[in-house]
C-alpha positions in Angstrom: 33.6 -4.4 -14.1 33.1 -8.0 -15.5 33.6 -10.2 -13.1 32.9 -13.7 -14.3 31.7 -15.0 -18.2 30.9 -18.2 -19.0 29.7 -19.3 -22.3 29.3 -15.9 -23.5 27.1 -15.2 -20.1 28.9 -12.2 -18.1 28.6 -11.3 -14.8 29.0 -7.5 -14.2 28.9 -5.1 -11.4 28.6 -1.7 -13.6 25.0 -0.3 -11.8 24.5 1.3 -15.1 24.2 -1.8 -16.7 21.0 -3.0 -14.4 17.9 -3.2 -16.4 15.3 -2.1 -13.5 12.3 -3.7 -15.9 14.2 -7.1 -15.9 14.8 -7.3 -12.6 11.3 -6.0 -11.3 9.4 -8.1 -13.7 10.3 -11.1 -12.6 10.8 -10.0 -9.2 7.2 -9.8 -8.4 6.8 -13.4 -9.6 8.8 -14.6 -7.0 7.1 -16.3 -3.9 9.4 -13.6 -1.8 8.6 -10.4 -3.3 5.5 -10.8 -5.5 4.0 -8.6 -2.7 6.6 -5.4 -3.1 5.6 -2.5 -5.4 7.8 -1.6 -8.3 8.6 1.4 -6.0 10.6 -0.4 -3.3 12.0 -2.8 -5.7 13.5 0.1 -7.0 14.7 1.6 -3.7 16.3 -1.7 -2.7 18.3 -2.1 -5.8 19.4 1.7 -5.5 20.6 1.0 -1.7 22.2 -2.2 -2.4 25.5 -3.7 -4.4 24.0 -5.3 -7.1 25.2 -7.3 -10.0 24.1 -8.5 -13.2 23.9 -11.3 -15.2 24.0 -10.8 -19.1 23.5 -13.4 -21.9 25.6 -13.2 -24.9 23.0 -10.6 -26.6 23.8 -7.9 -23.6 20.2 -9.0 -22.4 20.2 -8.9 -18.7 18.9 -12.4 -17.4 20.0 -12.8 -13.7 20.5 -10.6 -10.7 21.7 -11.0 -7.2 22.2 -8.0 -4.5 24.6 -7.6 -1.5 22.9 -5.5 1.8 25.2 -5.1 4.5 28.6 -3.2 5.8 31.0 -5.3 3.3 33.0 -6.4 6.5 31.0 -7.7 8.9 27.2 -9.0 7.4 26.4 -9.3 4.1 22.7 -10.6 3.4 22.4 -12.1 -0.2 18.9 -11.5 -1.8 16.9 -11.4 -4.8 18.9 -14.0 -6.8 17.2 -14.9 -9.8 18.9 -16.4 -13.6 15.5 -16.2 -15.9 14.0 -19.5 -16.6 14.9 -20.2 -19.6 18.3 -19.7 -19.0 18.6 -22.0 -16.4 20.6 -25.4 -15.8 23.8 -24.2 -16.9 25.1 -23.6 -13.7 24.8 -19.3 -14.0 23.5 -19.0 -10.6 26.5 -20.6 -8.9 28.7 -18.4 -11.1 26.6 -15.8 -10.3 26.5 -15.9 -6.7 30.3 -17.2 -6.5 31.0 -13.3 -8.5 29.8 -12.0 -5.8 31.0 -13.7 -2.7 34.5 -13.2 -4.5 34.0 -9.7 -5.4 37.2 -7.4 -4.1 34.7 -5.4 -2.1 32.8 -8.0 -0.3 36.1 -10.6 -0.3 36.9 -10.4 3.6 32.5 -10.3 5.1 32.6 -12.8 7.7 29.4 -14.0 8.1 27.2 -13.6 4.9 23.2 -14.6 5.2 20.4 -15.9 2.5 16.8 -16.9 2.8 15.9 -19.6 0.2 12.8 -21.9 0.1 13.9 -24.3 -2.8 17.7 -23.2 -3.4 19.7 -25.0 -1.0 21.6 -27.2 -3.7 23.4 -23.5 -5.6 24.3 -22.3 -2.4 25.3 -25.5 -0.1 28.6 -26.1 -2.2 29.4 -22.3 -1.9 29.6 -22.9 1.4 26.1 -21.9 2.9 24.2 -24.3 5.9 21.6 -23.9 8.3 22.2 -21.3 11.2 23.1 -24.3 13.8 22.1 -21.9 16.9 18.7 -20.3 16.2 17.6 -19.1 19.6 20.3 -16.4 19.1 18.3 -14.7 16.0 15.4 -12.9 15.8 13.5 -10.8 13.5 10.8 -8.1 12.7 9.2 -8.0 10.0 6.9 -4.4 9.1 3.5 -4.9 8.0 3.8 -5.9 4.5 6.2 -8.2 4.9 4.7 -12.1 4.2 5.3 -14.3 7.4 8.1 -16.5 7.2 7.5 -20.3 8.5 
């Protein structure tokens, strides 16, 4: 279903739509995932709610995925618009598609890792987890450490 366009960009959650060479490609450019195979890229995308981002061509140019229950947690990951479609403000329309989506609309607490993002996601409502202490993590043995 289309759930946001902009400028001819759409934003669609049809899986059939994903183009797995897109989002893989530049996927393992990314300072988070360079170090996954094509094979668990794959996997991921399978298991999780993801959407596209499509330029007025029907070329796939952005992704973002949704892991969790779709009531309680929600964990946002692997949001990407391609470079040189940037600066038009597709992410935040991207990722505001998502948090609005009728099947994520009522997830109280929804999480994101980002390094160098902080200004698409802070006005969507996104800040630093204020009690830390409370969280922890394991990562498995491929996984990069996180500082």
């Amino acid at each position: 279903m289309i759930l946001a366009t902009h400028a001819g960009y759409e934003v669609d959650d049809d899986p059939a739509r994903l183009d797995i060479d897109v989002i893989t490609e530049f996927l393992l450019t990314t300072y988070w995932s360079k170090h996954r195979r094509r094979e668990t890229i794959e996997r991921a995308v399978d298991r999780s709610f993801g959407v596209g981002l499509y330029a007025p061509d029907g070329d796939q140019v952005g992704f973002a995925r949704v892991v969790g229950d779709a009531t309680t947690f929600a964990w946002l990951a692997d949001v990407f618009v391609l470079p040189e479609h940037r600066g038009q403000g597709l992410a935040r329309i991207l990722v505001t598609a998502v948090l609005e989506h009728p099947e994520h609309a009522g997830v109280e607490r929804w999480m994101l890792a980002t390094l160098d993002a902080h200004g698409v996601y802070a006005p969507l409502g996104f800040g630093p987890i204020e009690v830390l202490d409370r969280f922890m993590i394991r990562s498995g043995p491929t996984a990069p450490v996180i500082r």
